[in-house]
C-alpha positions as CSV (number, residue, x, y, z in Angstrom):
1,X,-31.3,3.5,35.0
2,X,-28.7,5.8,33.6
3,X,-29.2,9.7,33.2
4,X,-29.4,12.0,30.7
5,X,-26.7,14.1,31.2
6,X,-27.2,15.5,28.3
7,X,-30.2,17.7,29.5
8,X,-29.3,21.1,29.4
9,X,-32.6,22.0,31.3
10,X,-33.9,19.6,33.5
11,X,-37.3,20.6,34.9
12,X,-36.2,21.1,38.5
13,X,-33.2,23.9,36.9
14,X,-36.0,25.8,35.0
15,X,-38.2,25.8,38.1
16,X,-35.3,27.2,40.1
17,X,-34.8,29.9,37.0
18,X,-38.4,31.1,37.1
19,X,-38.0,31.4,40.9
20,X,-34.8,33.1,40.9
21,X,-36.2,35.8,38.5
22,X,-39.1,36.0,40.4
23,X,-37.0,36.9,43.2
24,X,-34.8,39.0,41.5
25,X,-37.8,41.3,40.0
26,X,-39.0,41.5,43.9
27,X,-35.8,42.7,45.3
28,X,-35.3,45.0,42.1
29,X,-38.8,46.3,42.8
30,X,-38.3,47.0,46.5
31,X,-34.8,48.6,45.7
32,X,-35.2,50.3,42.5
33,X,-36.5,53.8,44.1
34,X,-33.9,53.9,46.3
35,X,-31.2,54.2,43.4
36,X,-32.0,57.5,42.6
37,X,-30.5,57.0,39.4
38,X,-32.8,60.3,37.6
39,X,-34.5,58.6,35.2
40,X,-38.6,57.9,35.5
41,X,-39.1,54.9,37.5
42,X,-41.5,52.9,35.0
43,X,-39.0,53.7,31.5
44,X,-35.7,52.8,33.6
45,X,-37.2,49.8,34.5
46,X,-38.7,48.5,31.4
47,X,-35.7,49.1,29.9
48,X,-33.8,47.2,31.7
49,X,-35.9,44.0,31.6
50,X,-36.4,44.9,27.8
51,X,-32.1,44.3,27.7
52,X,-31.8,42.2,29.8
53,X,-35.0,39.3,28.2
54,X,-33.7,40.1,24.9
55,X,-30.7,38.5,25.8
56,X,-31.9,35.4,27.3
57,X,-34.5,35.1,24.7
58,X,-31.4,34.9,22.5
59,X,-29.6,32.4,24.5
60,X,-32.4,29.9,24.7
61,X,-33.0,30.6,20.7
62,X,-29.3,28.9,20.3
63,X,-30.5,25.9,22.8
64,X,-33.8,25.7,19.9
65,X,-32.1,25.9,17.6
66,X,-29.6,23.2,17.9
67,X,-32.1,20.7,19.3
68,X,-33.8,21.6,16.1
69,X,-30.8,20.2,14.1
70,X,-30.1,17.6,16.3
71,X,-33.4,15.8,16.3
72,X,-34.5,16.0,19.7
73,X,-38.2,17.0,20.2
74,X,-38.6,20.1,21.6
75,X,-42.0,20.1,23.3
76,X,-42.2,24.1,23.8
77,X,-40.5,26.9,23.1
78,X,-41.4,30.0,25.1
79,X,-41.1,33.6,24.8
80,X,-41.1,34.9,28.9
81,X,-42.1,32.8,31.5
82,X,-45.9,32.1,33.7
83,X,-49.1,31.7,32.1
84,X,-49.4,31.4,28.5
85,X,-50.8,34.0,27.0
86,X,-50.6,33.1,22.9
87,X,-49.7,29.4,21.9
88,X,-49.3,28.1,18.2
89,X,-48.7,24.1,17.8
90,X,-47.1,23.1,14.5
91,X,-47.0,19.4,13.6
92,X,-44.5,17.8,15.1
93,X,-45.6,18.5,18.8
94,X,-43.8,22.0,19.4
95,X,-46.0,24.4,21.0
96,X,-44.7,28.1,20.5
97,X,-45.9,30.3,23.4
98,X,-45.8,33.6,24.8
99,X,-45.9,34.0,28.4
100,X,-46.8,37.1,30.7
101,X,-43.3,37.8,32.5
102,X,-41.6,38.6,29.6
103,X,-37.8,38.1,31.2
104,X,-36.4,35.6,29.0
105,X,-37.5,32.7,27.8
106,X,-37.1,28.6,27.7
107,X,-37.0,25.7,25.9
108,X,-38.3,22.3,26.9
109,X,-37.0,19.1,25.2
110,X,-37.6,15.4,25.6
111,X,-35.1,14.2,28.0
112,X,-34.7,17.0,29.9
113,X,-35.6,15.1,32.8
114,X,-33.0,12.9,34.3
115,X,-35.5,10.1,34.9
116,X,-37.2,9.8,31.5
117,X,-36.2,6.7,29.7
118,X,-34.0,7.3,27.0
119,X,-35.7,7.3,23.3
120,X,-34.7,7.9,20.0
121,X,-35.8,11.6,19.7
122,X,-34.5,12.1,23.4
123,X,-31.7,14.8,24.0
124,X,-29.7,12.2,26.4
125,X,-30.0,9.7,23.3
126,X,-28.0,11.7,20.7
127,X,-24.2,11.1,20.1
128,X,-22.0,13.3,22.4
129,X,-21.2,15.9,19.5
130,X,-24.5,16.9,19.0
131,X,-25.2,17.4,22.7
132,X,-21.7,19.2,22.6
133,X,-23.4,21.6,19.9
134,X,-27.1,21.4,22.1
135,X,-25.0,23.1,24.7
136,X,-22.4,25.3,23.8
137,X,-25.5,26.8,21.2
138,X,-26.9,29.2,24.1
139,X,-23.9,30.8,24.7
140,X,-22.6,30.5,21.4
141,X,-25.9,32.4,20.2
142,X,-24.9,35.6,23.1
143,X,-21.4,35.7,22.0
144,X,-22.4,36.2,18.0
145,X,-25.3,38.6,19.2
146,X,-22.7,40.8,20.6
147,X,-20.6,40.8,17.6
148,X,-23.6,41.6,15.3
149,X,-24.1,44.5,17.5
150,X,-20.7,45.5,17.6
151,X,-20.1,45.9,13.9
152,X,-23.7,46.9,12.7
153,X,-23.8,49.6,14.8
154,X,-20.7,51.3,13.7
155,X,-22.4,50.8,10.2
156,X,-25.7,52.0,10.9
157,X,-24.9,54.3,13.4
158,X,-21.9,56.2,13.8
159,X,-18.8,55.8,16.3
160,X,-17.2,57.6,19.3
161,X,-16.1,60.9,18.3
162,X,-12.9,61.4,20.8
163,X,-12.9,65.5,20.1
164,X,-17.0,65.0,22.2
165,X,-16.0,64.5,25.9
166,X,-20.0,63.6,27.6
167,X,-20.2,62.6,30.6
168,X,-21.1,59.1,31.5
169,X,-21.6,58.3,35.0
170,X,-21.5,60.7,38.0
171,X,-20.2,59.3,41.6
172,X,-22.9,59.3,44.5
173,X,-22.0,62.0,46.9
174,X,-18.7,63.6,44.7
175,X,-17.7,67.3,44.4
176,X,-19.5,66.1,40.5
177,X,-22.7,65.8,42.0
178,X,-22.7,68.3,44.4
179,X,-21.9,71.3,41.6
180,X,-24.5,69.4,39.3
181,X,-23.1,67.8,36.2
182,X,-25.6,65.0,34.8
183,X,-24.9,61.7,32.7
184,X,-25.1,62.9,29.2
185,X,-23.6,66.7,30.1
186,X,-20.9,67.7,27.1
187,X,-18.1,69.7,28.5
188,X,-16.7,71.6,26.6
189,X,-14.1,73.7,28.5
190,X,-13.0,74.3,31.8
191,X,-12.1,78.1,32.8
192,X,-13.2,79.1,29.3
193,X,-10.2,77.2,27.8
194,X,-11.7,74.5,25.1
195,X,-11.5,70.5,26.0
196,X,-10.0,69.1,22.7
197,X,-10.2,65.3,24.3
198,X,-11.1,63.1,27.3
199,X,-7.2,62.6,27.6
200,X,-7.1,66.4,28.1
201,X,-10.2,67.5,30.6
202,X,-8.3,64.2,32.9
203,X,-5.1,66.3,32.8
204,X,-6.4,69.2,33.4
205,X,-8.9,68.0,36.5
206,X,-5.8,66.1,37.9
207,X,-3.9,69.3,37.7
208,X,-6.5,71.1,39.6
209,X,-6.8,69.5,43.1
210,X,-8.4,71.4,45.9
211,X,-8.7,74.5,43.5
212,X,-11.7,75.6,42.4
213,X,-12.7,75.2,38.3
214,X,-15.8,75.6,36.5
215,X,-16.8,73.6,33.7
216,X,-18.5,74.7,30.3
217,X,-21.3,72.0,29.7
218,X,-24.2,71.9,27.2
219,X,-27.2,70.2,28.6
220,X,-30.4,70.0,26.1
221,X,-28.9,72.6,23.5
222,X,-28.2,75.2,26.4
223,X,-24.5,76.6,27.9
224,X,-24.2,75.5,31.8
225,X,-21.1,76.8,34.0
226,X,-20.7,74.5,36.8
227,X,-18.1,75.3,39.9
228,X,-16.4,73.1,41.9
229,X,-13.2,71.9,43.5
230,X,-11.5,68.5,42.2
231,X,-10.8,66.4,45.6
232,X,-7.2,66.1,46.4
233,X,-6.7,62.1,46.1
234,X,-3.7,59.7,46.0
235,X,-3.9,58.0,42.3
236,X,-0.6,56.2,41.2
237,X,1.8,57.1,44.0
238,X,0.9,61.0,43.8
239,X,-1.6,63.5,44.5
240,X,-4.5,64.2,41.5
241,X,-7.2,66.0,41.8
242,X,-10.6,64.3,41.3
243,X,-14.6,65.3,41.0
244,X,-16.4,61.9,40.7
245,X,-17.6,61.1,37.3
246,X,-16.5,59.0,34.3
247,X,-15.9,60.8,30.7
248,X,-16.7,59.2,27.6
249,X,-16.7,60.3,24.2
250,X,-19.8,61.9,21.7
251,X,-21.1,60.5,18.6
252,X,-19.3,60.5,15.1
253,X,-19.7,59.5,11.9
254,X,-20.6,56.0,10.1
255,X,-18.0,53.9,9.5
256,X,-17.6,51.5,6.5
257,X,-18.8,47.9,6.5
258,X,-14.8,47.0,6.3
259,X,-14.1,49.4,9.4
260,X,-17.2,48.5,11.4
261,X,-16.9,44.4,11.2
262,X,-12.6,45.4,12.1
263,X,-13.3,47.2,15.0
264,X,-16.2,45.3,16.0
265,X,-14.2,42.7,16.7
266,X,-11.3,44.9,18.3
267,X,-13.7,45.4,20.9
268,X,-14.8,41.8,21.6
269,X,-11.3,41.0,21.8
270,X,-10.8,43.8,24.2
271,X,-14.0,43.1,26.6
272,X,-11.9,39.7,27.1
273,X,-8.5,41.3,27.6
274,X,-10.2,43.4,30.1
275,X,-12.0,40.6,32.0
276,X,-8.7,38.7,32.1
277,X,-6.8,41.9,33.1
278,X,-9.9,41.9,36.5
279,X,-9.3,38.7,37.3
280,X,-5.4,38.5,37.2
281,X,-5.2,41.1,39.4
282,X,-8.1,40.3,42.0
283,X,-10.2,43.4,40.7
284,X,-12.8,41.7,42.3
285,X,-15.1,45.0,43.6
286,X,-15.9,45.9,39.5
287,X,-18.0,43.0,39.4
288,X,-21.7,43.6,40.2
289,X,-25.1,42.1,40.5
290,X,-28.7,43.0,39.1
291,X,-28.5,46.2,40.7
292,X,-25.1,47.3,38.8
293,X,-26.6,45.6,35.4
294,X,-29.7,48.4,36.2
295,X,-27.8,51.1,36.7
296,X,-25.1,50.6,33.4
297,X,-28.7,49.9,31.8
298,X,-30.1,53.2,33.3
299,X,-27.2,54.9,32.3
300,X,-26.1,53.8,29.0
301,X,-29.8,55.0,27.9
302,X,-29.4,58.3,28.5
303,X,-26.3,59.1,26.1
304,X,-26.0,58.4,22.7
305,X,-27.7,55.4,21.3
306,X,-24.5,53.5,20.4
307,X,-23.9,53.4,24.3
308,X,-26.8,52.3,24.9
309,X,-26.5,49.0,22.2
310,X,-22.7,48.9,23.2
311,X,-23.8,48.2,26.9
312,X,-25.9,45.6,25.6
313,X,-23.3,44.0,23.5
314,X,-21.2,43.7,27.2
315,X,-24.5,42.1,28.7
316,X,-24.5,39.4,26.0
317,X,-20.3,38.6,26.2
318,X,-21.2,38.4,30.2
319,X,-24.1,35.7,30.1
320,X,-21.8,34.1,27.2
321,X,-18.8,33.9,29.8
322,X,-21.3,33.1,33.1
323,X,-23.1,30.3,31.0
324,X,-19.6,28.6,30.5
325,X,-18.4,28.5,33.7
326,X,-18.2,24.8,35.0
327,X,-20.5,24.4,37.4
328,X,-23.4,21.7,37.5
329,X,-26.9,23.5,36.1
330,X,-24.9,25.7,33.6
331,X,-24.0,25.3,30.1
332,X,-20.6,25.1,31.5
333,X,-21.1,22.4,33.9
334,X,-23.1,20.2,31.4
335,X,-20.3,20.3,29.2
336,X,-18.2,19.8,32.0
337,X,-19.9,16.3,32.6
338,X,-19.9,15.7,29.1
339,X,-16.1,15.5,29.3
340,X,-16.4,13.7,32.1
341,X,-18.6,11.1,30.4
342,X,-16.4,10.9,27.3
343,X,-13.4,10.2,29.3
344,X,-15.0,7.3,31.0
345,X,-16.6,6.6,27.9
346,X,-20.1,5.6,30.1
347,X,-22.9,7.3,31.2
348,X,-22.8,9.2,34.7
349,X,-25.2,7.3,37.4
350,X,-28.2,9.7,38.3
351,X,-27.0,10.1,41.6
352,X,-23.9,11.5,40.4
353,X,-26.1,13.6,38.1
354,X,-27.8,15.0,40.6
355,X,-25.2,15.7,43.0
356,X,-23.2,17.8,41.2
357,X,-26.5,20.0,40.2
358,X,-27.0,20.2,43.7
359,X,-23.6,21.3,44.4
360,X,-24.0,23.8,41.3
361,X,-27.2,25.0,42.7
362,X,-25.5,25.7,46.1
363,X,-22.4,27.6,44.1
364,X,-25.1,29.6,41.9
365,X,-27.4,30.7,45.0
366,X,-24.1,31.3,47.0
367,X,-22.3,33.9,44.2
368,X,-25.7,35.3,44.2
369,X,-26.1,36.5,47.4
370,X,-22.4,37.9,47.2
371,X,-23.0,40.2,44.6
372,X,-26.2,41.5,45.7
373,X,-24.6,42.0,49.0
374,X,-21.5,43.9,47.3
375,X,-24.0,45.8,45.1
376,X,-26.2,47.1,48.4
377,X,-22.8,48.2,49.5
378,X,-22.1,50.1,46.8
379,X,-25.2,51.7,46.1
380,X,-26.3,52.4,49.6
């Protein structure tokens, strides 16, 4: 019997998914009060699975979708994963469900698995383009989310206001945590002079090592002066001076629906110069696990709302990039087999089929466990 490699979600992959997040909600709930990241436990966490489901509930929607058009029966399509809690059938034999671990979601064709004979409203039955479209349609659907986001929220919200320096994220154990400054602080001077820009308070910190300064910050509508001394540190090839947080920029106006769909797309195109940038030069330690996707989360919901939605926007372009790397149980690695088939222009044995998903499975599990383990180290 040939397979059907063109099941994007074979029943043993979405076993392994509901086990993996399973896990991944275990370890997040052992670890999360550990992470003192100053937020109340229960909202920090909700909104983090609240991002992070919304997401994959989207990525799966584009999978629906596009068996939809294609023809293939889709048997359910579920919002979260366990027991059902709500069901609707329509005619046609697609049972619409929500489900009480509300981390996602799946869809389950005909086909999906390897084993099932091949019929004619069967994924693995359908010409090689529409499976092409089957696939690529999860990803596809996280890379447009992320544009929407990108462009509506300029529209409906307002942009970064460069002359608004807040600040964003504050280094474990820095001179910025020791004197007290908190994500979402505004500085707006340092020895009573003004900040006009980020660009500036960097100068002027970088100018200032191992002498004492003291910030002007307003926290809730109130004036704080904060002391401390910026850490003498080699940056570049010379001596700056350093506290330990990251500066971002305040809130400005609206922009126009012209402006907001142009720099929408600015900043998709510079997420991917970025990524390329990391990878080119081996800046391996920036990329994190669940535990760094928490605490971005955490953080981005405690500034301005545009962060907030423009961290999300990042989340979505990541699972769009993850989902089409080649490896065997990924969007990626089905379309990688696809090629594969059309080259040889035949059907991959089922063996072969289910190697390579074991080999994928073995890849998956294995970049797991190293960024978790590069997370613990950098958060503990």
């Amino acid at each position: 019997m040939t397979s059907d490699t063109g099941s994007s979600h074979p029943t043993p992959e979405r076993r392994r998914r509901l086990l993996l997040w399973i896990a991944l909600a275990a370890a997040l709930a052992v670890l999360w009060p550990r992470l003192n990241l100053g937020m109340d436990q229960v909202k920090s966490t909700a909104m983090f699975f609240l991002a992070l489901g919304v997401l994959i509930y989207i990525h799966e929607l584009g999978h629906f979708l596009a068996a939809k058009w294609a023809g293939v029966r889709v048997h359910e399509f579920a919002l979260g994963f366990g027991p059902r809690l709500w069901t609707y059938s329509r005619r046609g034999g697609t049972d619409y469900t929500i489900r009480w671990l509300p981390l996602g979601g799946f869809v389950s064709m005909k086909g999906m698995d390897p084993e099932e004979p091949l019929e004619e409203d069967s994924l693995g039955a359908k010409s090689r383009f529409q499976r092409f479209v089957v696939f690529i349609a999860g990803p596809l659907a996280n890379l447009l989310l992320a544009v929407a986001i990108l462009c509506s929220v300029r529209f409906l919200v307002g942009t970064e206001d460069p002359s608004q320096v807040l600040v964003f994220q504050v280094h474990r154990h820095s001179e910025a945590e020791r004197m007290g400054l908190r994500v979402g602080d505004r500085i707006v001077a340092i020895d009573g002079e003004p900040i006009e820009s980020r660009t500036d308070l960097i100068e002027r910190v970088h100018a200032s090592a191992g002498k004492p300064i003291t910030l002007t910050v307003v926290r809730d509508g109130r004036e704080l002066s904060l002391r401390g001394t910026p850490q003498p540190t080699e940056l570049g090839g010379k001596v700056v001076g350093l506290l330990g947080f990251v500066p971002g920029w305040g809130m400005g106006p609206r922009q126009s629906l012209g402006e907001s769909i142009r720099e929408g797309l600015r900043d998709v195109g510079t997420f991917f110069v970025l990524l390329g940038e990391m990878f080119r030069y081996r800046e391996l330690e920036h990329v994190g696990g669940v535990l760094s996707i928490a605490k971005a989360v955490d953080t981005a919901s405690r500034l301005p709302i545009f962060y907030y939605v423009h961290q999300l926007s990042s989340l979505s372009l990541s699972l769009f990039v993850f989902n089409l790397l080649p490896i065997p149980i990924l969007d990626g690695g089905h379309l990688l087999l696809l090629g594969i088939e059309t080259v040889r222009r035949r059907r991959l044995s089922l063996e072969t089929v289910r190697a390579a998903q074991a080999v994928g499975l073995v890849i998956i599990g294995s970049l797991f466990i190293l960024v978790m383990y590069k997370d613990l180290l950098r958060w503990f």
